[in-house]
C-alpha distance (Angstrom), angle and dihedral (degrees) to the residues before:
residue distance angle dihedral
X1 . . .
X2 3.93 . .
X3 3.57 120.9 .
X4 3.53 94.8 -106.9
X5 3.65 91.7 62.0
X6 3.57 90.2 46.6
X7 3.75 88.0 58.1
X8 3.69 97.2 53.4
X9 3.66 89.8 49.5
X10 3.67 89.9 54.1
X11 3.96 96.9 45.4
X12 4.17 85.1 51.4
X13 4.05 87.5 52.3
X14 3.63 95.9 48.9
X15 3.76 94.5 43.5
X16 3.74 87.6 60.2
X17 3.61 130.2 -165.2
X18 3.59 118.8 -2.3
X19 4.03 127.2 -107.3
X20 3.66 90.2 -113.5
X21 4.31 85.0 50.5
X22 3.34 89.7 47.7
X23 4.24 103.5 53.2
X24 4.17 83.7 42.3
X25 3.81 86.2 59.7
X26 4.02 91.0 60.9
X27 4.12 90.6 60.8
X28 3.58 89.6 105.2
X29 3.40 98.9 47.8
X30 3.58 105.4 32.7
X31 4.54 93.8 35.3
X32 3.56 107.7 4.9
X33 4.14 105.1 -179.4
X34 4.04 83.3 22.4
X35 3.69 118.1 121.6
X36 4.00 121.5 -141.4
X37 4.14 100.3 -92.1
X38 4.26 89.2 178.7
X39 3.92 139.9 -23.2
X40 3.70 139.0 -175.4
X41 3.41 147.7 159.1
X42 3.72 113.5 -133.2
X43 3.78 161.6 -179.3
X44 3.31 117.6 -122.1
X45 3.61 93.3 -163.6
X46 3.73 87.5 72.1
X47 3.49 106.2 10.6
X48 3.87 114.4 79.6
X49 4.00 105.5 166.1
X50 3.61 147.7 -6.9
X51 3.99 114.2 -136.6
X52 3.35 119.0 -170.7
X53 4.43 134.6 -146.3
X54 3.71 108.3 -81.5
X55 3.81 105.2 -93.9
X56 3.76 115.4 -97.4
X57 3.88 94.5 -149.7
X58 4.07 127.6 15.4
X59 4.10 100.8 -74.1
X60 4.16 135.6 175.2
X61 3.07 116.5 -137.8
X62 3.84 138.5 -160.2
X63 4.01 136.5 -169.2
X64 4.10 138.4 -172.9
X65 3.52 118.5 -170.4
X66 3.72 133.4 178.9
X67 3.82 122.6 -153.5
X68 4.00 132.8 -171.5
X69 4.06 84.5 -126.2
X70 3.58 135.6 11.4
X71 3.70 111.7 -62.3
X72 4.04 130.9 -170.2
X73 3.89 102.1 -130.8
X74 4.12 112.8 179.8
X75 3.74 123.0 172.9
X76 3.83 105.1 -136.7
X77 4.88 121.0 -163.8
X78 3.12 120.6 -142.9
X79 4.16 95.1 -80.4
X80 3.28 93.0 60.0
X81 3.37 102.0 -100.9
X82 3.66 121.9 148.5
X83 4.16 108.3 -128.7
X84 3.38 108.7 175.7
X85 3.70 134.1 12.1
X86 3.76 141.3 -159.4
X87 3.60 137.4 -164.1
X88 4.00 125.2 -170.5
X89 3.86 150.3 40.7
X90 4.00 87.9 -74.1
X91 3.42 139.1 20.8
X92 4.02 156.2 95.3
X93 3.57 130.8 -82.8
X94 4.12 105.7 -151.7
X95 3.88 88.9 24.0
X96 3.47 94.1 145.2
X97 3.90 93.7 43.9
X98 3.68 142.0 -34.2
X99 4.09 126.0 -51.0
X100 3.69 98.5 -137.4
X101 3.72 128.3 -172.3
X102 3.84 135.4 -177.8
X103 3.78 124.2 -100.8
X104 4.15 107.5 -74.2
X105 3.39 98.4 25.8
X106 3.55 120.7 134.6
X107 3.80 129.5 -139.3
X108 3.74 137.4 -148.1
X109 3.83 133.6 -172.0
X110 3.34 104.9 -161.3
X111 4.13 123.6 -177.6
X112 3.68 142.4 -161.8
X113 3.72 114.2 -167.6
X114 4.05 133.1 88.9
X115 3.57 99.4 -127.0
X116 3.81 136.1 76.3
X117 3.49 131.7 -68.3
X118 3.64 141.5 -159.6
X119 3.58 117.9 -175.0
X120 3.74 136.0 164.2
X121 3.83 126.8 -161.6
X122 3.93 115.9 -156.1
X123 4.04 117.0 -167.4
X124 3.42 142.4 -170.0
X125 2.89 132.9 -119.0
């Protein structure tokens, strides 16, 4: 191995886990029994929501997200309707309980910020 390579490999070590790593880690605190419903890891210059399927049965759903600067994050049904709402560079959506919606609905994440984002969305069923 050259010592560029070895640099690289030390740069990844000390950055440590990932954003993405990092949100996954809260499952247990944040949805414990939840499984993961949608992830990502994005640009906010580009990237404006996440929607999820329709749901195939009535489900409640839960998110954390970490950004590199405050973000707007607001979880939007089919109608329209904004549900939820978050403001920050980390947090939960349904922290104080479940966001539940009936079988067929459809869910958006939508964001406002320029930085990026990590977010995880746990479900149950």
């Amino acid at each position: 191995m050259d010592a560029g390579a070895d640099a690289a490999t030390d740069a990844a070590i000390d950055a440590g886990p990932s954003a993405l790593a990092l949100v996954e880690a809260e499952h247990d605190r944040v949805a414990p029994g939840a499984r993961e419903a949608a992830s990502g890891d994005l640009d906010l210059t580009r990237d404006r929501e996440l929607a999820l399927q329709p749901f195939d049965v009535d489900t409640c759903v839960r998110a954390a997200f970490r950004a590199g600067a405050p973000v707007s994050i607001a979880i939007v049904d089919a109608h329209q309707r904004a549900v939820a709402n978050a403001d920050g560079s980390e947090g939960t959506l349904g922290a104080s309980g479940p966001i539940c919606f009936r079988k067929g609905d459809a869910v958006t994440f939508r964001f406002d910020g320029q930085s990026r984002l990590a977010i995880v969305v746990w479900a149950t069923p």
